[in-house]
MOPAC internal coordinates of N, CA, C and O (Angstrom, degrees):
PM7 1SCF
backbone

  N    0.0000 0     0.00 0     0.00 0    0    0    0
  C    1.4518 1     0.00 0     0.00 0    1    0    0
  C    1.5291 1   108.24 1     0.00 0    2    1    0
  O    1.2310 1   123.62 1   -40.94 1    3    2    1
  N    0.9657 1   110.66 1   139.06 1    3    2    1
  C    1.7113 1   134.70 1  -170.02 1    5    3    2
  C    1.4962 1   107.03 1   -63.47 1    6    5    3
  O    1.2310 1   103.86 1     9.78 1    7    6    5
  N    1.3122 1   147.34 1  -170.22 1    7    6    5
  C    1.1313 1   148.89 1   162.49 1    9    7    6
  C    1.5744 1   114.91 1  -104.34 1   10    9    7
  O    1.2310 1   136.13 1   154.54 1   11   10    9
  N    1.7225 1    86.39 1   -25.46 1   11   10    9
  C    1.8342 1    78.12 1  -171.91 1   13   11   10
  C    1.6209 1    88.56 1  -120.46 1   14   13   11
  O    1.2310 1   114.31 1  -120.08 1   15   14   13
  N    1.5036 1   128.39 1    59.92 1   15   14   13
  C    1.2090 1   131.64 1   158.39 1   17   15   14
  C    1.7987 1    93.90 1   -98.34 1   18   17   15
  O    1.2310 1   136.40 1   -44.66 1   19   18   17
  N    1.5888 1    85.86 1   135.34 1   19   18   17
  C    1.2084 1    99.04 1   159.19 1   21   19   18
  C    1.4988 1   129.21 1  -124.44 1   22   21   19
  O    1.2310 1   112.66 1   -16.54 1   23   22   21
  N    1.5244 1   131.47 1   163.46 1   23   22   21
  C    1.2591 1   131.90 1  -174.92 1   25   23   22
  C    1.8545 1   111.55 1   -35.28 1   26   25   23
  O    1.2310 1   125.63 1    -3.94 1   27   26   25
  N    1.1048 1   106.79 1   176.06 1   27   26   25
  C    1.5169 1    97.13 1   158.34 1   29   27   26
  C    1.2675 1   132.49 1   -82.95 1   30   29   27
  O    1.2310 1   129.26 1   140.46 1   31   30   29
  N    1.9654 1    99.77 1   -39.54 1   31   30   29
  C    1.4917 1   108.19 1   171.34 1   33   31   30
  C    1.3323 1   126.39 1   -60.43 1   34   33   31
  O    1.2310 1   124.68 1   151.35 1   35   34   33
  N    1.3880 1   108.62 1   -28.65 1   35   34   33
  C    1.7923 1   108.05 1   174.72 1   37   35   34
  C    1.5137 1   111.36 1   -78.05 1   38   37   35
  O    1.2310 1   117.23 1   154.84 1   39   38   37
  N    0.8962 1   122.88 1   -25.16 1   39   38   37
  C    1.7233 1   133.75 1   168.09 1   41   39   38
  C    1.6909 1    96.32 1   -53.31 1   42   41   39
  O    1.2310 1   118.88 1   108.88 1   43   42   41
  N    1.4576 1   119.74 1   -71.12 1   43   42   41
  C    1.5555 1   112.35 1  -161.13 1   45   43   42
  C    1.6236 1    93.86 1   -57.15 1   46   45   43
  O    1.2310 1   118.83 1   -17.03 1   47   46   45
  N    1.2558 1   119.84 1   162.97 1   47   46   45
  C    1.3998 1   118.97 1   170.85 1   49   47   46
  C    1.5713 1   101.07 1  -145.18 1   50   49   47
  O    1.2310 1   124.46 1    56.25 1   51   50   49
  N    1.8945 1   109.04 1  -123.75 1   51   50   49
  C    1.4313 1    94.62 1  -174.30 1   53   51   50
  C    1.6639 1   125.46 1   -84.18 1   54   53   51
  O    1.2310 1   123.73 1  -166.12 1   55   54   53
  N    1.0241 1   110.45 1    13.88 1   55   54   53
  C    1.5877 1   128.01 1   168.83 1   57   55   54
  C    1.4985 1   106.66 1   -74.37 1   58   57   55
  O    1.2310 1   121.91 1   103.62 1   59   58   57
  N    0.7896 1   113.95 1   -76.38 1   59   58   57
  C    1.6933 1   102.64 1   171.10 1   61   59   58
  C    1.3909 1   129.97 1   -57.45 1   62   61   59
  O    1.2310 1   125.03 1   171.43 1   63   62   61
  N    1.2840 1   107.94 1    -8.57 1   63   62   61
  C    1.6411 1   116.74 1   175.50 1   65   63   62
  C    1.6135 1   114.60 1   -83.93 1   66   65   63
  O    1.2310 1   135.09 1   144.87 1   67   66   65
  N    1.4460 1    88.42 1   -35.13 1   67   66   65
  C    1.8021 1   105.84 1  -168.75 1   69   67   66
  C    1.6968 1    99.89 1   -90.57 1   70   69   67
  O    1.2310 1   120.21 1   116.41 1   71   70   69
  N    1.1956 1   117.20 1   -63.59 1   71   70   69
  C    0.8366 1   119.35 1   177.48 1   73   71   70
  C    1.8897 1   131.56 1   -68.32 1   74   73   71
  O    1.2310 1   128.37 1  -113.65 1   75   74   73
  N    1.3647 1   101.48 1    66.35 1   75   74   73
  C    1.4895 1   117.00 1   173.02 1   77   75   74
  C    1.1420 1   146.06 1  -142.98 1   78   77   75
  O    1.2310 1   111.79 1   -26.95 1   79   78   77
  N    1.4517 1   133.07 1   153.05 1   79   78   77
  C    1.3185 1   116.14 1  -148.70 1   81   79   78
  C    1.5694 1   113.50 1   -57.05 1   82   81   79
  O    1.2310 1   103.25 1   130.94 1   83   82   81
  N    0.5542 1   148.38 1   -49.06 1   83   82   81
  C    1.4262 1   153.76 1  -179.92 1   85   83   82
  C    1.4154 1   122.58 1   -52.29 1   86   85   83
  O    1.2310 1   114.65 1   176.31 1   87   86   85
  N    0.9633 1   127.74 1    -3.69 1   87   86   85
  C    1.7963 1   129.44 1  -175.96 1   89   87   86
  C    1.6485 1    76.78 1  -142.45 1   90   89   87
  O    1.2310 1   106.88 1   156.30 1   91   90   89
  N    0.7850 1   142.02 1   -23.70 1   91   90   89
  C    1.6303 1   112.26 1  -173.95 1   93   91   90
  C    1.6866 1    94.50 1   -93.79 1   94   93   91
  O    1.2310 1   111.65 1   121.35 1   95   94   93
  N    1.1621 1   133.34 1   -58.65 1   95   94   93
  C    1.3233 1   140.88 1   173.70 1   97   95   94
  C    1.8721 1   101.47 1   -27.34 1   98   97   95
  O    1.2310 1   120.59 1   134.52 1   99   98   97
  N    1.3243 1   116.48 1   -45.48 1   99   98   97
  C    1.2776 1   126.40 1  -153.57 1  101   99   98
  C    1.8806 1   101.31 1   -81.67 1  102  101   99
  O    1.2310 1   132.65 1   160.78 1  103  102  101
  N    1.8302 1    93.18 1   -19.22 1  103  102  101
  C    1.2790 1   117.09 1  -171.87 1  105  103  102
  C    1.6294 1   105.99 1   -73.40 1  106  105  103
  O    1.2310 1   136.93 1   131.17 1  107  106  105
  N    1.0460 1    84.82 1   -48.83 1  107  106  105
  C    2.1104 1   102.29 1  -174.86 1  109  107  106
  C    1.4056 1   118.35 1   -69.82 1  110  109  107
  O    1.2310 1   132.09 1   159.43 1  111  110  109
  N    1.5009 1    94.26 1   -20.57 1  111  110  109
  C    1.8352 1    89.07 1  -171.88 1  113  111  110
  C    1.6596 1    89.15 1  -112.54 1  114  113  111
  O    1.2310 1   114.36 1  -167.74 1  115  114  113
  N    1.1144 1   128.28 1    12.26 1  115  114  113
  C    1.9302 1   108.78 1   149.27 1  117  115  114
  C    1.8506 1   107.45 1  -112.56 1  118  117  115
  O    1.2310 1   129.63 1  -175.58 1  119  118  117
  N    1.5828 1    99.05 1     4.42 1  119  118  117
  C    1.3854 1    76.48 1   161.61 1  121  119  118
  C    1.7300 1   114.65 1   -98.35 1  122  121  119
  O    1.2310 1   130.60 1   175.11 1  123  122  121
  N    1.6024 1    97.15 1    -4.89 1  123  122  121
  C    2.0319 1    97.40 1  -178.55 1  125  123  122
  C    1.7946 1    84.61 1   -79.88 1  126  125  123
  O    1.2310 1   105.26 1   157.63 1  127  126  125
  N    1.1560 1   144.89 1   -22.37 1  127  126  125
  C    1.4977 1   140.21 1  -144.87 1  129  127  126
  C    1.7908 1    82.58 1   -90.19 1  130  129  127
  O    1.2310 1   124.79 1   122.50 1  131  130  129
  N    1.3461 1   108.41 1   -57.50 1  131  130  129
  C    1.3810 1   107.69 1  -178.29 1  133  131  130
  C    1.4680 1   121.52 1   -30.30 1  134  133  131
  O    1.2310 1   132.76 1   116.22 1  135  134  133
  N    1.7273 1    92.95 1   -63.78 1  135  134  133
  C    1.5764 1   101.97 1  -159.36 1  137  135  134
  C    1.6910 1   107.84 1   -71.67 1  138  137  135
  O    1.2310 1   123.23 1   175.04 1  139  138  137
  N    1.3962 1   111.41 1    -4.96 1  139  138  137
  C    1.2881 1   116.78 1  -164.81 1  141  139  138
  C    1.8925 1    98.50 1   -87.44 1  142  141  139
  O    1.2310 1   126.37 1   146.98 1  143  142  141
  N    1.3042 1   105.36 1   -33.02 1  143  142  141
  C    1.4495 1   121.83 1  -171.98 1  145  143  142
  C    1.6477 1    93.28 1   -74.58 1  146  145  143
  O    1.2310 1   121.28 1   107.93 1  147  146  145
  N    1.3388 1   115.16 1   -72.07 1  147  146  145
  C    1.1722 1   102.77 1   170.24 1  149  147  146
  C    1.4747 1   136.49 1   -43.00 1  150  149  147
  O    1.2310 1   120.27 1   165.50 1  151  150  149
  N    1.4560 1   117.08 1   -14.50 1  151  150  149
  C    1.5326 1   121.78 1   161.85 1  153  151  150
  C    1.7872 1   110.77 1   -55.15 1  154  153  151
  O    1.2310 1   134.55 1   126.94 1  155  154  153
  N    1.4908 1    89.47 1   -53.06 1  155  154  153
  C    1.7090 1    99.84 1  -146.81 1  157  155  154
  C    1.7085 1    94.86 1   -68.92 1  158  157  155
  O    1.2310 1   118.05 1   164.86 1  159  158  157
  N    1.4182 1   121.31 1   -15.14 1  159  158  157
  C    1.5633 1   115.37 1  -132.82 1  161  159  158
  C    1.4927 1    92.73 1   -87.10 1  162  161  159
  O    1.2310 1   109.19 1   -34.94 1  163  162  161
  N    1.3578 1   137.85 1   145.06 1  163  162  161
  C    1.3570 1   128.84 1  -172.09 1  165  163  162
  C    1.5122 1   115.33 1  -115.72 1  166  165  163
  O    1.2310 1   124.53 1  -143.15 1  167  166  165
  N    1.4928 1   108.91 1    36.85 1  167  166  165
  C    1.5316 1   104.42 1  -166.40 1  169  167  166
  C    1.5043 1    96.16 1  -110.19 1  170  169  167
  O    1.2310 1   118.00 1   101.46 1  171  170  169
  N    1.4892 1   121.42 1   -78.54 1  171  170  169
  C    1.3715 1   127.37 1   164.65 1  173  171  170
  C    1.3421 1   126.84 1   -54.57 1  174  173  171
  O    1.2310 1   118.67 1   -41.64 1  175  174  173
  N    1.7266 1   120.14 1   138.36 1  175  174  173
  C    1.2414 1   121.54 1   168.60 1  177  175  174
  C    1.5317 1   112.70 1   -92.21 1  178  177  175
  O    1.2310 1   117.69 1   170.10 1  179  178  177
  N    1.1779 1   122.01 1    -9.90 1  179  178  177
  C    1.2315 1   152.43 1   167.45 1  181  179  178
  C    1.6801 1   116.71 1   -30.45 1  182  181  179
  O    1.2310 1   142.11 1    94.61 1  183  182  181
  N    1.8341 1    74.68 1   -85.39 1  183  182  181
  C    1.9421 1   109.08 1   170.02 1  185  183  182
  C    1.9669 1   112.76 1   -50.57 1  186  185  183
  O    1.2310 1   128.55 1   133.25 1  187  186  185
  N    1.5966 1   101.13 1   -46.75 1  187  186  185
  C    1.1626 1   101.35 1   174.51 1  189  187  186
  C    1.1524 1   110.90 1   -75.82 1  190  189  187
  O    1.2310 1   102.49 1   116.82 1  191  190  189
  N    0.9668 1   149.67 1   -63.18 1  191  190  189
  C    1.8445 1   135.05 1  -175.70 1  193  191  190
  C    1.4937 1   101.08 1   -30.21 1  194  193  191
  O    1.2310 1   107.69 1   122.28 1  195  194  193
  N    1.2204 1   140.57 1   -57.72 1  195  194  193
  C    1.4884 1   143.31 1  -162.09 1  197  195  194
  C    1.2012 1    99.08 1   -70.73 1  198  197  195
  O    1.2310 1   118.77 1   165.15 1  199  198  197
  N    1.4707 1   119.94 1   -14.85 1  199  198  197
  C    1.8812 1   106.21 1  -169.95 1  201  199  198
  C    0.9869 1   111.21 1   -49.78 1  202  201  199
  O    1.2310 1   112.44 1   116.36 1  203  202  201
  N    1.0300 1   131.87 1   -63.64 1  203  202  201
  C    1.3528 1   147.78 1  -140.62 1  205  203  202
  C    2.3395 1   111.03 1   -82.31 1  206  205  203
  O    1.2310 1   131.15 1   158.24 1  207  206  205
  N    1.6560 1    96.09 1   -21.76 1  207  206  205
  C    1.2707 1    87.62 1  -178.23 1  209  207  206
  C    1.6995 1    83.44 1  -102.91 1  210  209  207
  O    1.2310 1   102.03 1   152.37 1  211  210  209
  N    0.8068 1   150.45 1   -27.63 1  211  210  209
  C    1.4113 1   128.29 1   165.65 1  213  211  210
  C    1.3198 1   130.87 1   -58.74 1  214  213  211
  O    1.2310 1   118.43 1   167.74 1  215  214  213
  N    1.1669 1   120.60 1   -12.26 1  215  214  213
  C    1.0466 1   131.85 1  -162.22 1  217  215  214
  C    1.8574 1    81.58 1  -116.42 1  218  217  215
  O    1.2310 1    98.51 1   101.28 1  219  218  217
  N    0.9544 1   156.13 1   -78.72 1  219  218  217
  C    1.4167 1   124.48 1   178.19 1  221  219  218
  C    1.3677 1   132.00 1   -66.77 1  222  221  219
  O    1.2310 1   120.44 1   175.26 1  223  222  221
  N    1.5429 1   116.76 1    -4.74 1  223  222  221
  C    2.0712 1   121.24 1   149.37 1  225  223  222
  C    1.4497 1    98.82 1   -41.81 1  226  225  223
  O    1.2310 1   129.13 1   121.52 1  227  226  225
  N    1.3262 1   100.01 1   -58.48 1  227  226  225
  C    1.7368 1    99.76 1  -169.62 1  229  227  226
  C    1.4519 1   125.99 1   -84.08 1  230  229  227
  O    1.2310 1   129.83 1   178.09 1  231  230  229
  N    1.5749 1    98.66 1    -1.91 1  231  230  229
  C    1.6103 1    98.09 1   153.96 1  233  231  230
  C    1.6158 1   126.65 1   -78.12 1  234  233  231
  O    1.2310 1   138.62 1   125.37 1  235  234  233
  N    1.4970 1    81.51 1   -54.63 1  235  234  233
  C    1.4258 1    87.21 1  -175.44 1  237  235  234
  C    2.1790 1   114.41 1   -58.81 1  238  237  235
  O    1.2310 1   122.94 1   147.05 1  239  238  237
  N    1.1753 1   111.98 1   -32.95 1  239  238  237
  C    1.3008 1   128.12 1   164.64 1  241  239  238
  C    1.4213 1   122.31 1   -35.07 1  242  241  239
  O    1.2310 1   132.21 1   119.45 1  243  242  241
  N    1.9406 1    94.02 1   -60.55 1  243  242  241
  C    1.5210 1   107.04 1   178.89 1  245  243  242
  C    1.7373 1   105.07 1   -61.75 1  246  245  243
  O    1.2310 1   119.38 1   149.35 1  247  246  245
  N    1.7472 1   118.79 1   -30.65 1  247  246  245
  C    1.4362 1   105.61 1  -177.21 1  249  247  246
  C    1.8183 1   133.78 1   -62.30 1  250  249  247
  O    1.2310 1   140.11 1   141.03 1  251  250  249
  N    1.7806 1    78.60 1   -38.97 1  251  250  249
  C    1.6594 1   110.34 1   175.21 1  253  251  250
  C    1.5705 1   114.27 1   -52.16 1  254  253  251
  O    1.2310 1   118.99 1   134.83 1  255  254  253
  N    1.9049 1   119.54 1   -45.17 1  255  254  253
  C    0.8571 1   134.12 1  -151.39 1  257  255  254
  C    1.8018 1   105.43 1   -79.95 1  258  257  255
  O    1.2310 1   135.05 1   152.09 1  259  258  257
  N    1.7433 1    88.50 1   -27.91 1  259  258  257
  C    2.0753 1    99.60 1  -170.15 1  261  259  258
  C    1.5529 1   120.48 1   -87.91 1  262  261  259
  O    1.2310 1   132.96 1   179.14 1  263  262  261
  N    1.5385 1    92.56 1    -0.86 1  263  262  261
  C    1.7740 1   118.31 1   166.32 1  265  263  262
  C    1.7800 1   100.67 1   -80.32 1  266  265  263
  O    1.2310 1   109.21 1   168.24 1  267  266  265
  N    1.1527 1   137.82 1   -11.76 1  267  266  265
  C    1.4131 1   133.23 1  -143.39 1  269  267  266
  C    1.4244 1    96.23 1  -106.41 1  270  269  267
  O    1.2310 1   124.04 1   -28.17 1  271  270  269
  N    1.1169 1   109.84 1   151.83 1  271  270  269
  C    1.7225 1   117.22 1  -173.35 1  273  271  270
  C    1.4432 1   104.32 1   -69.31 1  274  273  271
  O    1.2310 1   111.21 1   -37.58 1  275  274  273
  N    0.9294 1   134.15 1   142.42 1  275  274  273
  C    1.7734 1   151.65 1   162.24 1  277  275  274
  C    1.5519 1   102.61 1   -47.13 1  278  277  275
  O    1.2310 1   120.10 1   180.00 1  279  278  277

């Protein structure tokens, strides 16, 4: 063993912290909440044109995200 081997857990850092199911999942379903709000909302034509691709970013997101290790 090396001197400058280190554990495994001190190796992962904020990549494995950030990147996990649970805050990204949590990520995807207020961006489907978004685009869904932005459907209903009747003020901007703006907001509504985007509904619909925000609202599948964060589908397709939420799918990507439920492949991801625990």
């Amino acid at each position: 063993m090396s001197v400058n081997a280190t554990p495994s857990i001190v190796r992962r850092g904020l990549a494995d912290r950030v990147l996990r199911r649970g805050p990204l999942e949590a990520a995807a379903t207020t961006i489907i909440a978004a685009g869904v709000v932005m459907l209903m909302q009747p003020f901007s034509l703006t907001l509504y044109s985007w509904s619909l691709a925000t609202t599948l970013f964060g589908t397709v997101m939420f799918t990507i995200v439920s492949k991801v290790r625990e």
